[in-house]
Wavefront OBJ file of the C-alpha trace (Angstrom):
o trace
v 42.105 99.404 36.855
v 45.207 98.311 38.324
v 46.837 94.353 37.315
v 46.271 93.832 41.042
v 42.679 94.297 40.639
v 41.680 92.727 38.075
v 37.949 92.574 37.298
v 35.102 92.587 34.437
v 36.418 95.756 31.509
v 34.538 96.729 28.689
v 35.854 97.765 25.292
v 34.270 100.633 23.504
v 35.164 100.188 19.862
v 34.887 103.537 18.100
v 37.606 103.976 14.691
v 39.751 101.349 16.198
v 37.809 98.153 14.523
v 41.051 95.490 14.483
v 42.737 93.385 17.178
v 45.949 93.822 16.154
v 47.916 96.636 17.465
v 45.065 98.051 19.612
v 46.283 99.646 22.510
v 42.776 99.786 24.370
v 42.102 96.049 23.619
v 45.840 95.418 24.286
v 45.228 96.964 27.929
v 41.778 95.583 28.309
v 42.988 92.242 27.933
v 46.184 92.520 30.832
v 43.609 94.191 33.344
v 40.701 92.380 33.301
v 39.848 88.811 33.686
v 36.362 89.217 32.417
v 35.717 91.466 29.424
v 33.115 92.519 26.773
v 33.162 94.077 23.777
v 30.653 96.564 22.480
v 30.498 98.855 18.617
v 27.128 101.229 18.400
v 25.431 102.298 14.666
v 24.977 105.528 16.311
v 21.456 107.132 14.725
v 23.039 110.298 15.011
v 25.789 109.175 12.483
v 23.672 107.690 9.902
v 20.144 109.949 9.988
v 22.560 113.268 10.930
v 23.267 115.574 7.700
v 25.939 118.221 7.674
v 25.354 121.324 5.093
v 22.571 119.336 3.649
v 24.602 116.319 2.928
v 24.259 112.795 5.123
v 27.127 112.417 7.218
v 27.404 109.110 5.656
v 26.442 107.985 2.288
v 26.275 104.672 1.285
v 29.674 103.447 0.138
v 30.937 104.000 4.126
v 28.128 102.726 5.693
v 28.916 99.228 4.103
v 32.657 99.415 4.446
v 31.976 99.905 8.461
v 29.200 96.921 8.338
v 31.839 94.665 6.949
v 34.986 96.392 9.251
v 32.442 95.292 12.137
v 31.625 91.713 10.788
v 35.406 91.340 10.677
v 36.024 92.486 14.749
v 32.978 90.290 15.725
v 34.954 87.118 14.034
v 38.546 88.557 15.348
v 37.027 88.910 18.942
v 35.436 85.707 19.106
v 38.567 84.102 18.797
v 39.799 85.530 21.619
v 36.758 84.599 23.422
v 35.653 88.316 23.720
v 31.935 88.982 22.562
v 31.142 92.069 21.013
v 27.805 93.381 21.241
v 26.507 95.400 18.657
v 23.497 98.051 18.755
v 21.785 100.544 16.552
v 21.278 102.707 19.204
v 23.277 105.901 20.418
v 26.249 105.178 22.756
v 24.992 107.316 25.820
v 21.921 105.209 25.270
v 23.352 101.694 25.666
v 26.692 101.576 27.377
v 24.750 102.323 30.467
v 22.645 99.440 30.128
v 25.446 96.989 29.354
v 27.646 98.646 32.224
v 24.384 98.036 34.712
v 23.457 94.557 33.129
v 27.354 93.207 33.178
v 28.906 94.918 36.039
v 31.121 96.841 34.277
v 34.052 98.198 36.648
v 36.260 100.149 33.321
v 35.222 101.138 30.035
v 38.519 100.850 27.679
v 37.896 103.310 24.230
v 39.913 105.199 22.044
v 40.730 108.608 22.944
v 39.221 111.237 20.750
v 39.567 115.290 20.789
v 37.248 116.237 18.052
v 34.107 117.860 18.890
v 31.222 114.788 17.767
v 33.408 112.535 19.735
v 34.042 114.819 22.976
v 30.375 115.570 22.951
v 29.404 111.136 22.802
v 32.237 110.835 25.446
v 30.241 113.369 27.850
v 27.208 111.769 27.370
v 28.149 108.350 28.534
v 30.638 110.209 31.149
v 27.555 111.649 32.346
v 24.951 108.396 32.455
v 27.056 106.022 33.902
v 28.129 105.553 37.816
v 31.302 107.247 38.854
v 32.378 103.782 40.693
v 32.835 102.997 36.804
v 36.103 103.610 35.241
v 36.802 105.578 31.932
v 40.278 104.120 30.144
v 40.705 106.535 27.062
v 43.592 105.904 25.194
v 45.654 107.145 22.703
v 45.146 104.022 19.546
v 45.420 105.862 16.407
v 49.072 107.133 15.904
v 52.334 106.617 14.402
v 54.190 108.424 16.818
v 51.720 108.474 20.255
v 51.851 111.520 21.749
v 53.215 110.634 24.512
v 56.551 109.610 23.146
v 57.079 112.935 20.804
v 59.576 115.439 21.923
v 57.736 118.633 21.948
v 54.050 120.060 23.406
v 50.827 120.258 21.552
v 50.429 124.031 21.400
v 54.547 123.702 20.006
v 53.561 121.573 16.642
v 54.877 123.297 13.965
v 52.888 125.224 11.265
v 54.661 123.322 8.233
v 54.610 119.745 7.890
v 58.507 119.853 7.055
v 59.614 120.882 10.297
v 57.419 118.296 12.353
v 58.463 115.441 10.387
v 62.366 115.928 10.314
v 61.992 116.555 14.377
v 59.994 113.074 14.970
v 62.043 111.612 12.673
v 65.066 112.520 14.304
v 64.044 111.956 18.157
v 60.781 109.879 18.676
v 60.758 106.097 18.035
v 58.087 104.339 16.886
v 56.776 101.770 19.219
v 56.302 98.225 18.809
v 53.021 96.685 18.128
v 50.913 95.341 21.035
v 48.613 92.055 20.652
v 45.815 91.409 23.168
v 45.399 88.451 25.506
v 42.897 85.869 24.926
v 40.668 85.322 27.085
v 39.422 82.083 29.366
v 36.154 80.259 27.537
v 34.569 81.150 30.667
v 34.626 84.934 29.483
v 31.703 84.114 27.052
v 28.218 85.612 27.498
v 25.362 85.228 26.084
v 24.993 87.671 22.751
v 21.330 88.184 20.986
v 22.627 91.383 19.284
v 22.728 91.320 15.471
v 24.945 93.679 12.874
v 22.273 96.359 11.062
v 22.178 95.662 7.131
v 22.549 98.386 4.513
v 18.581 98.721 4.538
v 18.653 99.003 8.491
v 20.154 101.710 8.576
v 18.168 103.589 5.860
v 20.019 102.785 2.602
v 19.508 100.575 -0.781
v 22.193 97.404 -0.889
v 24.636 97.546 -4.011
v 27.170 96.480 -5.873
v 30.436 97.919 -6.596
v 31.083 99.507 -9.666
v 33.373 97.931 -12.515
v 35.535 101.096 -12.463
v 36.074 101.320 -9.074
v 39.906 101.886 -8.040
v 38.714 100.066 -4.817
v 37.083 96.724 -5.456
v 37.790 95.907 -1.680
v 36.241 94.574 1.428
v 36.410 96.209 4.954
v 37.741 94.489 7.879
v 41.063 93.931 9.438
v 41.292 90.745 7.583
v 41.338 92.710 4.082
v 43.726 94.786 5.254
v 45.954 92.627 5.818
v 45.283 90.458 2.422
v 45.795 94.263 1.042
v 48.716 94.606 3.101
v 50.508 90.981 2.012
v 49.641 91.266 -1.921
v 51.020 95.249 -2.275
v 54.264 94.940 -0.398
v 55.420 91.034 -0.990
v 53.269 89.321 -3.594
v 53.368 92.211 -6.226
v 56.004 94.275 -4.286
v 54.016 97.510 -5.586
v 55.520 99.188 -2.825
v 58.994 99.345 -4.423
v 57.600 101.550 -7.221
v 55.033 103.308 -4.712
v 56.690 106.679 -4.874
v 56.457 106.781 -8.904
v 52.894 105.747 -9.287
v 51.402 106.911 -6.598
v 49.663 110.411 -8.423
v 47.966 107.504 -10.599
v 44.691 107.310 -11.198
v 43.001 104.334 -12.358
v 42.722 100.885 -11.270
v 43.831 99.419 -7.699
v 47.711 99.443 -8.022
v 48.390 102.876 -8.252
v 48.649 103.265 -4.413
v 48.542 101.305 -1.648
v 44.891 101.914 -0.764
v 45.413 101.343 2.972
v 43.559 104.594 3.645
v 40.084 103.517 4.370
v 41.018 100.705 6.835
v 43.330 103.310 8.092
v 40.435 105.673 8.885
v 38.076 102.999 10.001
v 41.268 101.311 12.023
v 41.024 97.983 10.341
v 44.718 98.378 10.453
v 47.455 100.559 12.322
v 50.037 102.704 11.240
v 52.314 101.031 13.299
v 51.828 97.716 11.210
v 52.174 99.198 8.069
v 55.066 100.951 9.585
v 57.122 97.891 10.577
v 55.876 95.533 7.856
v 57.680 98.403 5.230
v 60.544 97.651 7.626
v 60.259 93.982 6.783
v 60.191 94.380 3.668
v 63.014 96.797 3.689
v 65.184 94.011 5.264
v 63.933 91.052 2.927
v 64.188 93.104 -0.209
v 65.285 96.073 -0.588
v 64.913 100.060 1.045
v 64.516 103.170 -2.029
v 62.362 106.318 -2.215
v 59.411 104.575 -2.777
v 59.563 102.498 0.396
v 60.028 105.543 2.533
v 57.775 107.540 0.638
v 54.490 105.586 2.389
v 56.189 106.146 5.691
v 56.382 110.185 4.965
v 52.646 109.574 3.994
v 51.774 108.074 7.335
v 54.067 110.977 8.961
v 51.594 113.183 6.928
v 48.597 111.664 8.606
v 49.919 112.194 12.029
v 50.666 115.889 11.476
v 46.875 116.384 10.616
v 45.475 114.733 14.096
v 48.450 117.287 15.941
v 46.936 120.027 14.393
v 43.589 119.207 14.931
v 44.772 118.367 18.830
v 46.378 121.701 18.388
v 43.918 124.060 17.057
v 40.763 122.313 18.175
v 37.290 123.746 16.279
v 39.123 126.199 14.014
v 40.040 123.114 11.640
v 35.820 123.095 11.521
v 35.812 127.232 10.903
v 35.596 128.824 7.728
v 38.505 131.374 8.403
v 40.884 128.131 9.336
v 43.359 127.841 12.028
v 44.993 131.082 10.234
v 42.043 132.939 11.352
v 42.348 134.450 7.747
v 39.388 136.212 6.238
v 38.322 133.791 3.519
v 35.837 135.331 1.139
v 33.124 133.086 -0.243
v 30.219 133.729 -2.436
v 28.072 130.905 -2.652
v 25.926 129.716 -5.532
v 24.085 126.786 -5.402
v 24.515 126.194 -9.178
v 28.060 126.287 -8.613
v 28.186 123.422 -5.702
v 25.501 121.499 -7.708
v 27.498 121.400 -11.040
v 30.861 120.434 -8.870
v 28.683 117.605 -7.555
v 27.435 116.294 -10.193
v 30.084 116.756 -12.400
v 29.024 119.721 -14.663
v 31.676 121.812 -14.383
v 33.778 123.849 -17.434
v 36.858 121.064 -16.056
v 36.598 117.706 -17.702
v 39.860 116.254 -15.084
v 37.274 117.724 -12.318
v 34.264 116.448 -13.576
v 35.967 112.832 -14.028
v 37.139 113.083 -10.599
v 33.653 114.065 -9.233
v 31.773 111.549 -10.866
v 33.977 108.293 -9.743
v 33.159 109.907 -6.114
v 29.900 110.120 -6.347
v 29.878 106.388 -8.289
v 32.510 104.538 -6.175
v 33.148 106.548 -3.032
v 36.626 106.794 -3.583
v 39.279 109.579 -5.058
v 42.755 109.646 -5.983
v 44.577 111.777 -3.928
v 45.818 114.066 -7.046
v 41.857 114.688 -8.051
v 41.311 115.473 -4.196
v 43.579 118.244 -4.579
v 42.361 119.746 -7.816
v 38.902 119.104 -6.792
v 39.456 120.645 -3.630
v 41.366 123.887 -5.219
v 39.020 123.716 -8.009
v 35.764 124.499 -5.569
v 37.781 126.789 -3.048
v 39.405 129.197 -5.293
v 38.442 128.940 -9.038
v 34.584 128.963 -7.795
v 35.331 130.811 -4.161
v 33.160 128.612 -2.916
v 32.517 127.469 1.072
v 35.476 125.057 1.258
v 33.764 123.664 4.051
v 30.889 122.278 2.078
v 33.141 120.607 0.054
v 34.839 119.059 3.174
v 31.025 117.765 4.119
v 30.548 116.926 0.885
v 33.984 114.959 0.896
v 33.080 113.712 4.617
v 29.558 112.174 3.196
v 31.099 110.594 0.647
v 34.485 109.073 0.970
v 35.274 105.440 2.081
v 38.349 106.786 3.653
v 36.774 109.621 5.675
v 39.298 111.263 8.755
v 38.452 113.901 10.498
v 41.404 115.279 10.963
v 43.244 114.849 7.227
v 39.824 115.668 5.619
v 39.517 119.005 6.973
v 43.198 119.299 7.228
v 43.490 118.992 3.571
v 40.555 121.197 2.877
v 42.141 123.841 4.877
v 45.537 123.181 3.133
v 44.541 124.265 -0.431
v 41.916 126.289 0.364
v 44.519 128.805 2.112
v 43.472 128.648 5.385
v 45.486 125.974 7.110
v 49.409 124.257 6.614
v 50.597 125.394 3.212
v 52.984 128.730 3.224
v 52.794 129.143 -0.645
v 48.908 129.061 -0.943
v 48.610 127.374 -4.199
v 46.019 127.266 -6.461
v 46.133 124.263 -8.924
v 45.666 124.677 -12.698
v 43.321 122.148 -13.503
v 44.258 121.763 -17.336
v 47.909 121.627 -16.497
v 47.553 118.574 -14.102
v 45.377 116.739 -16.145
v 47.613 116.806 -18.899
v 50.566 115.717 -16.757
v 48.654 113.300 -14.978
v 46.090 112.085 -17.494
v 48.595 112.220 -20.608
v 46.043 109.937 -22.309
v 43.126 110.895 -21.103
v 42.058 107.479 -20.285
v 40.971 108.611 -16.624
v 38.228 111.145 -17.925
v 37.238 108.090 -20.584
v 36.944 106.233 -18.103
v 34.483 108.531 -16.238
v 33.544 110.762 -18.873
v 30.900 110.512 -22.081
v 33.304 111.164 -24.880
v 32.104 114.215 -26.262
v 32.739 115.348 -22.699
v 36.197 114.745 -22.181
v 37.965 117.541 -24.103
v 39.464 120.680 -22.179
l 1 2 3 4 5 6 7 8 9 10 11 12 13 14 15 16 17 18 19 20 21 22 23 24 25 26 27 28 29 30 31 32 33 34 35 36 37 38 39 40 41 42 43 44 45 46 47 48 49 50 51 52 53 54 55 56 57 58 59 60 61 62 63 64 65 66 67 68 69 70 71 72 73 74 75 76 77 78 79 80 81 82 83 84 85 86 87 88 89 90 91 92 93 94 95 96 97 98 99 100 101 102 103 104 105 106 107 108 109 110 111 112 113 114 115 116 117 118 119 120 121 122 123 124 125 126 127 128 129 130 131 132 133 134 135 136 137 138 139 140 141 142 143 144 145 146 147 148 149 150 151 152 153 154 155 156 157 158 159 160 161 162 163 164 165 166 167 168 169 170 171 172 173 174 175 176 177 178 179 180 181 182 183 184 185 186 187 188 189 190 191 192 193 194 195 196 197 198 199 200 201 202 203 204 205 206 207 208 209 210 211 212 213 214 215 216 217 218 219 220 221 222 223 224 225 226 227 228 229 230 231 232 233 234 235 236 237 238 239 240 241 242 243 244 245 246 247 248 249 250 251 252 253 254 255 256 257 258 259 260 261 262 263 264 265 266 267 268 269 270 271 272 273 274 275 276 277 278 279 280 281 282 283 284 285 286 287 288 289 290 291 292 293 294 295 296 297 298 299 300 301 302 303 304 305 306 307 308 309 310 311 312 313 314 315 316 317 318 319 320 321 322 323 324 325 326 327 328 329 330 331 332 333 334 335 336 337 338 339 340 341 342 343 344 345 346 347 348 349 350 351 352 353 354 355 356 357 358 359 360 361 362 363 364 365 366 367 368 369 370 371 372 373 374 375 376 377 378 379 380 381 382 383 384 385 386 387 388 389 390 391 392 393 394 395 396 397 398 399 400 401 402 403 404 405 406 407 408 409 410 411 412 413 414 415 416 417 418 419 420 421 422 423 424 425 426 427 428 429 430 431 432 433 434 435 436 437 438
C-alpha cells in the first residue's frame, strides 16, 4: 500500500512481539490511517509434538502469554488494538480481514518451513484484492543492506562476520506512529491462560538463572539494569561461560527469540554505553554474539530444510544408533556425566541453559552416545525459553558435525566441568550430593 493510498492495514504479529524497532509496525503505521493488530495461540503450536516431545512445554508457553500481555498494553497506547485468538492463523485472519476490511496484512517475513506452510494458508483463504506486506524484522544486519547473495554466505562464521563488519551498516531503529483515537474498535478477545492452552500454572524455581518476566517492557528493565545500573556488560566477555545465577550473561536471548526486543536496540544501546563509559572486549563481545545469531538465520535462508535433516547442510553421512535408554537417561539426567546431568536437570526444572552446558549437552548426546542429534534439537526446541529456529538447529548441527564448525569437536565433558565448575557449586546446585562426583 502506497502513502498515497492510505487505508485500513493489519499487523500480523508472529516472533516480533515489541513496538520498538518493528519494521512491520513501523510501516503499518506510515501507510495506513486505520489499523489493527492481531497475535494467534496457534493449536498447532501448543497440541503439535515433534519426535514425541510437545513443541512447547510449559516454561515458553508462559513467557509468550506474558510477551503478548506486554504488546496488548504497548499497542494500546498507540491506539492500535490487538486481537488475540486461540485459533490457527489461516482460520482467523480471514475473518478479521472480511469483518474489518482489511486492504494489507503487515507480518514478519519468515523462510522456515512451519512458517512458509501458515503463510500459504492464509495466502490461500484470503481475497487477492488483499495485500501481503512481509518484511524482513528480525536482523542485525537486514538482508537487504549486506554486501553479498544468500547462496554466497560463507561456511565459517569468521569470514561472514569480518565481511559485514567491514561493509554493511547497521541501521537505525524505527518507532511506529500512533494512531488517531478514532482507530479504536471494539475488542471482546481475551489472552488464553496457562490452563487454556492445556498446561498446569507454576511458579518459578528458586534456582532459576532466569527469574524474569516476558514482554518488551522486561526487556528493557533487563536491558537498563545489565548495561548502566550494574554495568555487567563491561565484564560480559569474562563471565559469560558462567553458570549460575542471573549475572553471568546478559540473558537477552529469550526476548530476543520471542522479539520482545531487537538486535538493533541492543546494538546501539552497547553503543551508548560505549560513549558514556567506556568500549573493551567485553562490550564488543555481545555484539560478535548478536553477529553470531545473524549468521544462523543466513544459513538457514541459505540451506533451507537441510538445517532440519539428519545428514546437515554438509550432506555428511551421520551414523546414529538410537536407544531409548540412552535419550531417556540424557533427559532426565541419568547419565555417567554429573556437569551433564546438572545441566539437564535445570532444563527440564527452569527451561533455561547456559550456553557452555548447551554445548556439552549437545556434544555429549551427538557423539559420546551417537545419538539422533535431532531429537535433542526437539528436545531443546520443547523446552527452552529462548527457542530460535534457526540458532537451535544451527547449533545442533555445529557440534554434532554436520553444519558450521571445520574442526568437528567433540567436548570432554570432565575437562569443562572442571574448568568451568572449579567448585562444583553448579552440579550442587542441581545435583543430590552423592551425585555430583565425576
Amino acid at each position: 500500500m502506497r502513502q498515497s493510498e492510505k487505508g485500513k492495514g493489519l499487523v500480523w504479529f508472529r516472533n516480533d512481539l515489541r513496538i520498538r524497532d518493528n519494521e512491520v509496525l513501523h510501516r503499518a503505521s506510515k501507510e495506513c490511517d486505520r489499523l489493527l493488530a492481531v497475535y494467534c495461540f496457534s493449536p498447532t503450536l501448543y497440541e503439535g509434538t515433534l519426535f514425541g516431545f510437545r513443541k512447547v512445554e510449559k516454561f515458553r508457553a508462559k513467557f509468550i502469554i506474558q510477551s503478548v500481555e506486554s504488546l496488548k498494553q504497548k499497542l494500546a497506547a498507540l491506539n492500535i488494538e490487538l486481537l488475540v485468538y486461540h485459533e490457527n492463523p489461516s482460520v482467523v485472519i480471514p475473518k478479521i480481514s472480511a469483518q474489518h476490511h482489511i486492504e494489507a496484512i503487515y507480518l514478519q517475513k519468515e523462510w522456515t518451513a512451519e512458517e512458509v506452510k501458515e503463510m500459504q494458508l492464509v495466502r490461500e483463504a484470503i481475497p487477492n484484492h488483499v495485500g501481503i506486506e512481509e518484511i524482513y524484522n528480525q536482523f542485525l544486519y537486514q538482508p537487504e543492506d549486506i554486501p553479498l547473495p544468500i547462496e554466497d554466505i560463507p561456511k565459517v562464521f569468521t569470514g561472514f562476520r569480518k565481511k559485514l563488519e567491514k561493509e554493511t551498516e547497521i541501521r537505525p531503529e524505527v518507532f511506529p506512529e500512533k494512531m488517531s483515537m478514532g482507530n479504536k474498535v471494539e475488542n471482546s478477545t481475551r489472552i488464553p491462560s496457562l490452563k487454556d492452552l492445556g498446561y498446569n500454572d507454576f511458579e518459578n524455581h528458586p534456582n532459576s538463572a532466569f527469574p524474569f518476566k516476558g514482554g518488551e517492557s522486561s526487556a528493557m528493565e533487563r536491558l537498563q539494569s545489565y548495561f548502566f545500573e550494574t554495568k555487567r556488560l563491561g565484564v560480559y566477555k569474562k563471565t559469560r561461560n558462567g553458570l549460575v545465577g542471573p549475572e553471568y550473561s546478559s540473558k537477552f536471548s529469550p526476548w530476543l527469540a520471542i522479539g520482545s526486543i531487537s538486535a538493533r536496540t541492543i546494538y546501539w544501546k552497547v553503543k551508548k554505553f560505549e560513549q558514556e563509559f567506556y568500549k573493551n572486549d567485553s562490550t564488543y563481545w555481545l555484539i560478535f554474539e548478536l553477529i553470531w545469531r545473524d549468521f544462523f538465520k543466513y544459513i538457514s535462508m541459505k540451506h533451507g530444510n537441510a538445517i532440519f535433516q539428519r545428514n546437515g547442510i554438509l550432506n555428511k553421512n551421520y551414523y546414529s544408533n538410537n536407544e531409548p535408554i540412552k535419550i531417556k537417561q540424557w533427559i532426565e539426567g541419568a547419565t555417567p556425566e554429573p556437569f551433564v546431568n546438572a545441566n539437564m536437570i535445570e532444563l527440564k526444572e527452569t527451561g533455561w541453559m547456559s550456553n557452555r552446558g548447551r554445548q556439552n549437552v549437545a556434544s555429549y548426546f551427538a557423539k559420546n552416545c551417537a545419538l539422533d542429534w535431532r531429537i535433542g534439537a526437539a528436545y531443546f526446541e520443547s523446552m527452552l525459553l529462548d527457542y530460535d529456529v534457526h540458532s537451535n538447529y544451527g547449533n545442533w548441527l555445529y557440534v554434532s558435525g554436520v553444519g558450521n564448525d571445520p574442526r568437528d569437536r567433540v567436548f570432554n565433558v570432565r575437562s569443562q566441568s572442571e574448568r568451568y565448575d572449579t567448585a562444583g557449586k553448579f552440579r550442587r546446585l542441581w545435583l543430590q550430593p552423592n551425585l555430583i562426583q565425576s
